[in-house]
N, C-alpha and C positions, 0 to 999 in steps of 0.2 A: 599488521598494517596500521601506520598513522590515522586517526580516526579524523573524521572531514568537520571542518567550519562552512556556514554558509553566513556573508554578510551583504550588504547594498553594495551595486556597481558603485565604482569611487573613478572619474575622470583618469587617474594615472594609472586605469587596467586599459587603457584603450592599444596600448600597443603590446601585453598580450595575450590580447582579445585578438587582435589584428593576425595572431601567429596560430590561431583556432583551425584545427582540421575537421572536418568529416566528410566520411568514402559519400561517395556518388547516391550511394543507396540511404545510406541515413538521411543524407538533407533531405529527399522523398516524402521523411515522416517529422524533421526538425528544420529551422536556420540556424546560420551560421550567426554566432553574437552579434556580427559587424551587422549583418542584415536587418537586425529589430534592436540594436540599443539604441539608436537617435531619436526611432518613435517615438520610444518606451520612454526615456529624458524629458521626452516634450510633454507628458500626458501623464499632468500629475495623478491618475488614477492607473497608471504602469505604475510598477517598481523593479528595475533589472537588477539581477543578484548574481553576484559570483560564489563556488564554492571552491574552496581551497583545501587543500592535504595537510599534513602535519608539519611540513617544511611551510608553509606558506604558498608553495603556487599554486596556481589559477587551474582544475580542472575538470571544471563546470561551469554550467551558465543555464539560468533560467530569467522568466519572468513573473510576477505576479501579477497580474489585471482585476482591479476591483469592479464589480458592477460589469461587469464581463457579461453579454448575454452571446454564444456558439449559435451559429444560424441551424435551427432547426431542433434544439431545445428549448423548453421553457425551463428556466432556471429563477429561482431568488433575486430579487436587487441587491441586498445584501449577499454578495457571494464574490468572491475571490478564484480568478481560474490560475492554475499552473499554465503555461506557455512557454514553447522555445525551449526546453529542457532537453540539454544534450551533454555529455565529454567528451573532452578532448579526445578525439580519434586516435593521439600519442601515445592517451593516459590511459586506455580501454583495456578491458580485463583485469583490471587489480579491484575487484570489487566495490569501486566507487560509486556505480549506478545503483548497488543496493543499499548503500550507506546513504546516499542524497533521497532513495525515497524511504527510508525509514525516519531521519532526521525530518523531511519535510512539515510533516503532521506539529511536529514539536517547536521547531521553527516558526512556523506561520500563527500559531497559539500564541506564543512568546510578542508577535513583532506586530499582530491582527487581532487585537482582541475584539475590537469591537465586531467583525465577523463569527459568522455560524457557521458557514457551508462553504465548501473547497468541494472546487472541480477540475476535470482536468478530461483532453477527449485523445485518445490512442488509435490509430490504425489498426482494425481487427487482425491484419496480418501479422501485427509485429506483436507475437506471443511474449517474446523474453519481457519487453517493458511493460503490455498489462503484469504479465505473473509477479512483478517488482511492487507495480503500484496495490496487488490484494494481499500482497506479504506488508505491505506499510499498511492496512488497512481500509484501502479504498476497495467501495462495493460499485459493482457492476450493477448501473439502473436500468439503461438504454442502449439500444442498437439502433445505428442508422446505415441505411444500404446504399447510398448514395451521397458519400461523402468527398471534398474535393478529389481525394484520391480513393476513394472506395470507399469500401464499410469502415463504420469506424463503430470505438465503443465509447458509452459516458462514462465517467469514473464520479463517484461521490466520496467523500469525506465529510465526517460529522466534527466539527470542532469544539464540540463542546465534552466528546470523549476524552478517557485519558489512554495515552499512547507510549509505549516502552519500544524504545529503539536498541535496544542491544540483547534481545532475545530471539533464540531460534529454536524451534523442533527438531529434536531425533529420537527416531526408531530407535525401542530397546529387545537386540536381535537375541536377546535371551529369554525371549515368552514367546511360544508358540503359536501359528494360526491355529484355530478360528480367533483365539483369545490376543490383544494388539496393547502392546501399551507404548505409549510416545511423551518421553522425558519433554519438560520445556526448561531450558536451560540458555543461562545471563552468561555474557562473556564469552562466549565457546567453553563453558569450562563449569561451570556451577549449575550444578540443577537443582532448580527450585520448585517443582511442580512437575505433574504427572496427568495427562489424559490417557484414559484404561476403555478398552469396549473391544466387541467383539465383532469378528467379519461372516456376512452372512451371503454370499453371490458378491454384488456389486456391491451392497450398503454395507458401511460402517456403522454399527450404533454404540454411542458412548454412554458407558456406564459409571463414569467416574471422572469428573474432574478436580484437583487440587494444588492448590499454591501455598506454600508455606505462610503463616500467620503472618508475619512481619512483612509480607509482601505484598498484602493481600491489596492495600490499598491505593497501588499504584499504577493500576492496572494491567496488571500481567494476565489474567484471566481472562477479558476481552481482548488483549492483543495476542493472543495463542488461539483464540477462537477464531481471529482474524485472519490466522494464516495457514488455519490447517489444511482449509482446500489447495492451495499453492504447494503445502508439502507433501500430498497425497498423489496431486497431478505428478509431481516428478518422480514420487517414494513408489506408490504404490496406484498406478494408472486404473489397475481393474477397479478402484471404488470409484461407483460414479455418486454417490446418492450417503451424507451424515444424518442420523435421526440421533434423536435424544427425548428421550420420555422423561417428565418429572412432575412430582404430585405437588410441588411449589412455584405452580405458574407465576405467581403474581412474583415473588422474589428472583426467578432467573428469567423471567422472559425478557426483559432490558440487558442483561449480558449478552442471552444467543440473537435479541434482533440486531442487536451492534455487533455483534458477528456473522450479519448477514442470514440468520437464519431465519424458516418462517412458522410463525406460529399455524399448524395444523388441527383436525378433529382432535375430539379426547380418544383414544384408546386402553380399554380396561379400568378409566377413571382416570390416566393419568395425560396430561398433557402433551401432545406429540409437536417435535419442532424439527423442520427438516432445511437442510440445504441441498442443490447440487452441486457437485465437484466440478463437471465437465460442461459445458453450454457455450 
């Protein structure tokens, strides 16, 4: 598949912006372009963004809002939210919604620099678009139980990490339980790194994380940390619970907390850091 551009609304998308579908049940959790691009024009602290395919058409639409405060968090002044993020109901299924949030992180670095902190808030019902946004690497901070339409969830993003958009996990079905190892591999096609650990009940504990030298610096290692619970919940449901023991706290513990993980007691001397998979 054609790999996606995203740039600023430009005046001559308006007509087709105007030709934007989505089912009954989506607008529920999004609008339609036409609904919030005139705000978004008027208030130089919007930015409306089109995201285009490899041919050039239109099939996305987000916003960004600077200085954004969501009623019922406390967030940064300095903070940038996502808003209005949808595709074209046309264009749905051909994997563009994981392409728009992978690229996002990398996007808004590039065109925001002066910002640190990207947020974004999701309907707790609508599982596929959180599981999108903690594969791009957004953590889950907060829950609120009364949101215009129900629960909804916070999403955070730290922008000051680095972020690889063209890398995914797979299962290598030729090592046996209890013992697990999970290729991370660029392109659908190269693999460059390997997460190894064993299964014990519901916990995974990884014993072994590695990225090939010349890769080491671009962050691949945290964006696979990013998304292992995402591949777990679909790969393998019975893990509810990642640990990772290591006697070099002070050198890995900024990799697994930007992996969402949490620094725990010592165990045996060695540093214990856990996530949950499921919550």
């Amino acid at each position: 598949m054609d790999e996606i551009s995203i740039r600023p609304f430009q005046e001559n998308d308006r007509e087709t912006l105007a030709a934007f579908r989505l089912s009954e049940q989506q607008q529920v959790y999004s609008s339609l372009p036409t609904d919030v691009v005139d705000d978004a024009v008027d208030d130089p602290d919007r930015v409306p963004c089109v995201v285009l395919n490899g041919e050039g058409t239109i099939i996305g639409f987000f916003v960004l809002h600077k200085h954004y405060q969501h009623e019922g968090y406390d967030t940064p002044h300095e903070v940038v939210y996502i808003r209005s993020l949808s595709i074209d109901e046309k264009l749905q299924g051909r994997g563009y919604g994981t392409q728009v949030a992978m690229r996002l992180p990398i996007y808004i670095q590039e065109n925001f620099s002066n910002f640190d902190h990207l947020y974004l808030v999701v309907d707790a019902e609508n599982t596929a678009a959180w599981n999108l946004y903690e594969r791009a690497g957004f953590t889950h901070t907060a829950t609120k139980e009364d949101g215009p339409i129900g629960k909804e969830r916070l999403y955070y993003l730290d922008l000051d990490s680095k972020y690889v958009h063209n890398i995914k996990l797979g299962r290598d079905d030729a090592v046996q339980l209890p013992a697990i190892k999970i290729d991370i591999i660029r392109n659908q096609k190269e693999t460059i790194g390997e997460i190894k650990g064993k299964v014990n009940g519901a916990e995974l504990r990884i014993t072994h994380l590695h990225v090939k030298a010349e890769e080491r610096e671009r962050g691949v290692a945290s964006s696979a940390m990013r998304q292992i619970a995402t591949f777990l919940r679909r790969d393998m449901p019975e893990i509810k619970q990642l640990t990772i023991l290591t006697d070099d706290a002070a050198g890995w513990h900024k990799l697994f907390e930007k992996g969402g993980f949490v620094m725990m007691e010592d165990e045996g001397g060695q540093q214990k850091f856990v996530k949950y998979v499921n919550y």
